[in-house]
N, C-alpha and C positions, 0 to 999 in steps of 0.2 A: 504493500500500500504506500502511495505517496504520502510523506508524513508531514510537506507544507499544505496548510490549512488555504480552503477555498472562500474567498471570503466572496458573501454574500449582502449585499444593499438592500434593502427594503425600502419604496416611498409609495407610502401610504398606509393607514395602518384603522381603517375604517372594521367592519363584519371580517370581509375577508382578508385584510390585509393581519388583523389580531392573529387567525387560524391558522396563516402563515407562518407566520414567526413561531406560533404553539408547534410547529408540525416540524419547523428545521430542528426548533432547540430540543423539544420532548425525544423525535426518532433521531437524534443526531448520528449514535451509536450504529444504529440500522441503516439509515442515510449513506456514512461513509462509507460501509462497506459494499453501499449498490454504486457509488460514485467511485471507489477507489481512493478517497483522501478524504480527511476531515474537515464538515462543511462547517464554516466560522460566521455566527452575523455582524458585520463589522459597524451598520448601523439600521436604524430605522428611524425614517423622516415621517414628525406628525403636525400637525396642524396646532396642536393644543399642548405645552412643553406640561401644564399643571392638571391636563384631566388624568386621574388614575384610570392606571390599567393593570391587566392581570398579563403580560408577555410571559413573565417566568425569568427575565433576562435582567442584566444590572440596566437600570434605568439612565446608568451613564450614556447609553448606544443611542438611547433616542436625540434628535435634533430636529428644529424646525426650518432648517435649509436644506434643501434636497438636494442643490446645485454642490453645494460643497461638499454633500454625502457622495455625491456620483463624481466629482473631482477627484477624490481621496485615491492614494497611492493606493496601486496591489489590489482594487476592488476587480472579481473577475465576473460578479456576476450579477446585474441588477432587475431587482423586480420592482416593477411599475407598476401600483395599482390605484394610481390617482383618478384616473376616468379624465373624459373631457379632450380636447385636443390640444391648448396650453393650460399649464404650463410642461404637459405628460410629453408632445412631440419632442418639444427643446433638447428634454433633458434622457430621453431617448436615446437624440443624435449624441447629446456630448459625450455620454456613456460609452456607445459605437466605437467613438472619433477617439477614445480614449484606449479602447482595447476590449472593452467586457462585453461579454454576452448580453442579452436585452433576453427579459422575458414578461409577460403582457396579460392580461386579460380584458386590455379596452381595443375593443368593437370598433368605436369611434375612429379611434388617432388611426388602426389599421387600414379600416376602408378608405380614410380619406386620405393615406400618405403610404399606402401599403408599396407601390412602386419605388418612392424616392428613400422610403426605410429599408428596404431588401436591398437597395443598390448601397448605400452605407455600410450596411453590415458586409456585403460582399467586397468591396471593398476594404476594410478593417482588417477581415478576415475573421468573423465573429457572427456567432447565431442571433437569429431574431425568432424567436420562441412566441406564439400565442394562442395553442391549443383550448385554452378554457376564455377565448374570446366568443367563438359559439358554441352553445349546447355542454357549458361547464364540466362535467364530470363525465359526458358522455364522447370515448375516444374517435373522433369524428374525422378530426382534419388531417391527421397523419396517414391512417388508413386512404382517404381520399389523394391526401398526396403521395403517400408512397405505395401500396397495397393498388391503386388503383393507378399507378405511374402508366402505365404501358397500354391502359384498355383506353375508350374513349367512352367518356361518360355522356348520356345522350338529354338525362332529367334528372334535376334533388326537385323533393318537394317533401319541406318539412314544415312542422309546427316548431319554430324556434326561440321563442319570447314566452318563458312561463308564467309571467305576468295577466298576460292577455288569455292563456288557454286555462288559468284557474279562473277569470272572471267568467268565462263566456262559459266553463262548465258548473260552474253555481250558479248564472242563470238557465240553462237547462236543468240541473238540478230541482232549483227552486220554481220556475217563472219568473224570477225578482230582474227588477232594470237592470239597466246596464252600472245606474250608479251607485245604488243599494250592493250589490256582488263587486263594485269596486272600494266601496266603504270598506268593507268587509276583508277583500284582500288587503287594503294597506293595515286594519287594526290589525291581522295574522301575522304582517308581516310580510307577506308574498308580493305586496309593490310598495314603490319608494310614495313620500309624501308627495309627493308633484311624479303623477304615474305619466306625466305628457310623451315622454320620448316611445312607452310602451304603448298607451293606445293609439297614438297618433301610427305608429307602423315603424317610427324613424329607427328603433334600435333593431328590427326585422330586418329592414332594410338593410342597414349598415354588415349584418352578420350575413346576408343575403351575398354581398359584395365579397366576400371572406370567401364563401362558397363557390361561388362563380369563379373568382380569380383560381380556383385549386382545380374546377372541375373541367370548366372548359379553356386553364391554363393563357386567362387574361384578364386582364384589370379592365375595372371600370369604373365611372363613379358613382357615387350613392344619387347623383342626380337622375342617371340612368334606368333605376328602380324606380317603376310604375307603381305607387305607394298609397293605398287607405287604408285606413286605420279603422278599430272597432267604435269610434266615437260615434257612428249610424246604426251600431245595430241596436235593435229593439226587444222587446219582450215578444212583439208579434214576429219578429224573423224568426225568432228563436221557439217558438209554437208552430209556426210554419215548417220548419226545417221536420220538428217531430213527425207531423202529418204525414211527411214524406220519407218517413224514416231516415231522417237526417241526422248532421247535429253542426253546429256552424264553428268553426274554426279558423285562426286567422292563420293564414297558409302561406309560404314562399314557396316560390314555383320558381324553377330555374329550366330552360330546357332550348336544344338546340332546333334550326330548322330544320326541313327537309336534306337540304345543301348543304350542310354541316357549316355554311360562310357566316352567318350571324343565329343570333341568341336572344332570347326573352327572359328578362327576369322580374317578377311582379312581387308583391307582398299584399295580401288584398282577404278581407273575410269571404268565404265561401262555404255554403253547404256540402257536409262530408258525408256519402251514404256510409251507415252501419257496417256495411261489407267492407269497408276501407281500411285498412290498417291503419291510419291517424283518428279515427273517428273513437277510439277506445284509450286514447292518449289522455292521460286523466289530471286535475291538479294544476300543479307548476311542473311536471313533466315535461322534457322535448321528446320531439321524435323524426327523425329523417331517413326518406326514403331517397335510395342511391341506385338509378337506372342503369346499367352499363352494356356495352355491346356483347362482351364476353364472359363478364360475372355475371350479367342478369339481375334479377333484384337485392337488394341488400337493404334490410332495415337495421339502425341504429335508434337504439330509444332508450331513457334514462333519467336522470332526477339532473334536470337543465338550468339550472338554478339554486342559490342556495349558498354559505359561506362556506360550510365545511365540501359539498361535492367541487365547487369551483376552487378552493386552496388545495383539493387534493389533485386536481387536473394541473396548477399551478407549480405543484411542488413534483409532480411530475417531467414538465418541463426541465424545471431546473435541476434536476439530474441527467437530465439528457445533453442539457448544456454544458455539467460538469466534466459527465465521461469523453464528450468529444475535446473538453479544453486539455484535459488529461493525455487524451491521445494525438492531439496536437491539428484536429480535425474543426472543420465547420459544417453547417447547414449548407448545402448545395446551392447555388445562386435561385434562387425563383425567379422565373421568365416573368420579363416588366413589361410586357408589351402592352399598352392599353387600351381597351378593345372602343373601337368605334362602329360597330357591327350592331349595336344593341338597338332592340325592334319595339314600337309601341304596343300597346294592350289592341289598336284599332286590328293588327292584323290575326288576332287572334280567334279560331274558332274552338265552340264549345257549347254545353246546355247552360239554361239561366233558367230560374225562377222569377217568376215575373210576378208581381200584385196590382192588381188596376182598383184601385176605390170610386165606383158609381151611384152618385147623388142625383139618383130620377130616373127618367126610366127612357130619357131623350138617346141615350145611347146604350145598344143593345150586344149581346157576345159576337156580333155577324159583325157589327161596326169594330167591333176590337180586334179580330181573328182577321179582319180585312185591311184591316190598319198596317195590322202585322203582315203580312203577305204581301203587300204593298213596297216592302223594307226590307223582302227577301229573307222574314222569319216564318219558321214555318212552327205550326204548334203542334207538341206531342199528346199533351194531358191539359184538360181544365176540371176546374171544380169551382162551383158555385158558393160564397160565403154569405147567410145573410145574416145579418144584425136588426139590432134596435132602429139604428141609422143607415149610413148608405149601406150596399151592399159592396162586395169583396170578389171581383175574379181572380183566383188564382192561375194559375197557366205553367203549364214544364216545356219550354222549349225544345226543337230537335236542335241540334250542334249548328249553329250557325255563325259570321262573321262581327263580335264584339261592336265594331264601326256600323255594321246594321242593325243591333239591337240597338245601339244609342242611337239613332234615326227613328227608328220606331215608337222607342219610349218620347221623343218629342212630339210623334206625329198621334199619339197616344193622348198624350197632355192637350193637343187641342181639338180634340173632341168635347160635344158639349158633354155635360154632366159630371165628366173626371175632371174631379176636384184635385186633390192632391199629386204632381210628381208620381206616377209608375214608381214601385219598388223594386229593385231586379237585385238578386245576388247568382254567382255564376255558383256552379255545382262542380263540384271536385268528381272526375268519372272513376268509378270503384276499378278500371282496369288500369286507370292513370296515363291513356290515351286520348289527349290534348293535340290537336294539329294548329301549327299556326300556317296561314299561308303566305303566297307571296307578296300582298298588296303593303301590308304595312309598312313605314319607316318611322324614324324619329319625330317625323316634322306629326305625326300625327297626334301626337301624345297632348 
């Protein structure tokens, strides 16, 4: 065993960043002997020099400059778990630009700098580590980049934000709103006080980019991501979805075209039939399904969130970082190429769920089904709702052109009677055969 000590940086020192430091200093013993040298924490950067904490470690180590923590002679290896993209990028690069390893769990700083950080580190000659950025404890991104190096992966489409898949499955659960089941997650625990980055879709997305970049081996940007959020769905989607034996879930879909020359990658709530393997994804659970030409299906699914599952995916890394500094090795360059191929939601075909709410009796199922037909939709299933008030068409589309259901839903809206906007959510198909065609581009988005 190598008997100089590896030291280790810590900045941040939040849920996960405490677990962290509990997991090097408690297994140290265990640690070393999977790393080959003893693992040393040479500091941890916190925000608050006077809140007590339980680390285990002399409280001399703590500092509130990170900058000067990642400066320090002889550090080989830092973990970043401050979130956000500064002051986390900065002190990233300086770390790099210094010689250590970089290892990560923010989403954010990766997707949006993930080319010009891989090209740092390859230059350095130094790992850029951030396995527990999606799907935390669930070993996801390795397998994908290395396990799946040589096939070509065709579709992911996972539930990746546990946030959103425990709200949306207590309102299934329950019937309860959307904000009732979000109250609820954050007193649990399972979302931050300001949950905006998870319903809005933005932290889907950003992990969505992480995926893309490994599967279909290019970058892109988070702008790229066709992105809604659960902030529209209702109690009635979510009744709706059952009727159809459903269950609604907010989904990234990554998948190539025909031509293998460009790619779609959405984050968007859709109905998931029961027969679906994410449709039983429960909680703050993630789960991702990995299409390939050669392996064929592959599900990854696990506890996708959480401080203890994401420091141990963490502390994972930084053993992987340690034995390659050991052996005097790196992370392999990641191809930076970045991708301007990426295609709007307009050219994409599929089923939707449609809802028409009609106030009289001025427009009838002939006016609606010809509206539609009209738009190049064709209808597979309707059912009639009626209420106290207006009445309720339901409707299940056959697969058609995304760009033509939104034509329709306008030409929908001005009909007399339909009062409110058309509801439409698309349907996740239980074989996970999704065609996009060739009409779409960026311009259409």
């Amino acid at each position: 065993m190598n008997t100089r000590p590896l030291k280790v940086a810590v900045l941040g020192c939040g849920v996960v960043g405490t677990k962290v430091v509990r997991l090097l200093h408690d297994r140290r013993s265990a640690l070393a002997d999977r790393m080959g040298a003893p693992v040393e924490i040479a500091g941890v950067a916190v925000r608050d020099l006077q809140r007590p904490r339980d680390l285990g470690i002399d409280p001399a180590l703590l500092t509130n400059d990170p900058l000067e923590l990642v400066k320090r002679d002889g550090i080989d290896i830092v973990v970043e778990l401050l979130g956000g993209i500064e002051p986390a990028r900065s002190l990233m690069v300086t770390a790099m630009e210094r010689g250590a390893s970089v290892v990560s769990a923010n989403k954010a700083v990766v997707a949006e700098h993930g080319p010009v950080l891989h090209e740092i580190a390859a230059r350095h000659g130094v790992d850029l580590l951030y396995e527990a950025s999606v799907a935390a404890a669930i070993p996801l991104l390795r397998p994908l980049r290395d396990s799946l190096g040589g096939d070509d992966v065709t579709r992911v489409v996972g539930i990746v934000n546990g946030t959103t898949n425990y709200v949306l499955d207590r309102m299934t659960e329950t019937g309860s709103g959307l904000d009732a089941a979000l109250r609820e997650a954050i007193e649990r625990g399972y979302a931050e006080a300001d949950p905006t980055a998870d319903v809005e879709g933005t932290d889907a997305a950003a992990k969505a980019v992480i995926l893309g970049s490994l599967a279909f081996h290019s970058w892109m940007s988070p702008t790229d991501v066709y992105r809604e959020g659960i902030t529209g769905v209702t109690a009635e989607d979510v009744a709706d979805a059952r009727a159809c034996d459903c269950v609604v879930k907010l989904v990234a879909v990554l998948e190539r075209t025909a031509a293998q020359d460009e790619f779609l990658v959405r984050v968007q709530p859709m109905m998931v039939p029961r027969t679906h393997p994410l449709a039983e994804v429960k909680g703050a659970d993630n789960a991702v399904l990995i299409e390939a030409a050669s392996a064929g299906r592959l599900l990854f699914r696990g506890a996708g969130a959480g401080g203890a599952p994401t420091a141990g995916a963490i502390v994972g890394d930084v053993v992987t970082a340690a034995r390659r500094r050991l052996l005097g090795q790196h992370e392999p360059a990641v191809r930076t190429t970045v991708a301007d191929r990426a295609r709007a939601a307009g050219g994409l075909r599929g089923r939707y769920h449609l809802r028409v709410r009609v106030d009289g009796s001025a427009t009838s199922l002939d006016d609606i089904v010809s509206a539609l037909r009209r738009n190049e939709v064709r209808v597979g299933s309707v059912r009639r709702r009626r209420t106290a008030g207006p009445d309720t068409w339901v409707l299940v589309t056959e697969p058609c052109r995304e760009a033509d259901l939104l034509s329709a839903v306008d030409s929908l809206s001005a009909l007399p009677s339909v009062g409110d906007v058309p509801r439409f959510l698309r349907i996740l198909d239980s074989d996970g055969q999704e065609v996009v065609d060739g009409q779409g581009s960026t311009a259409d988005r």
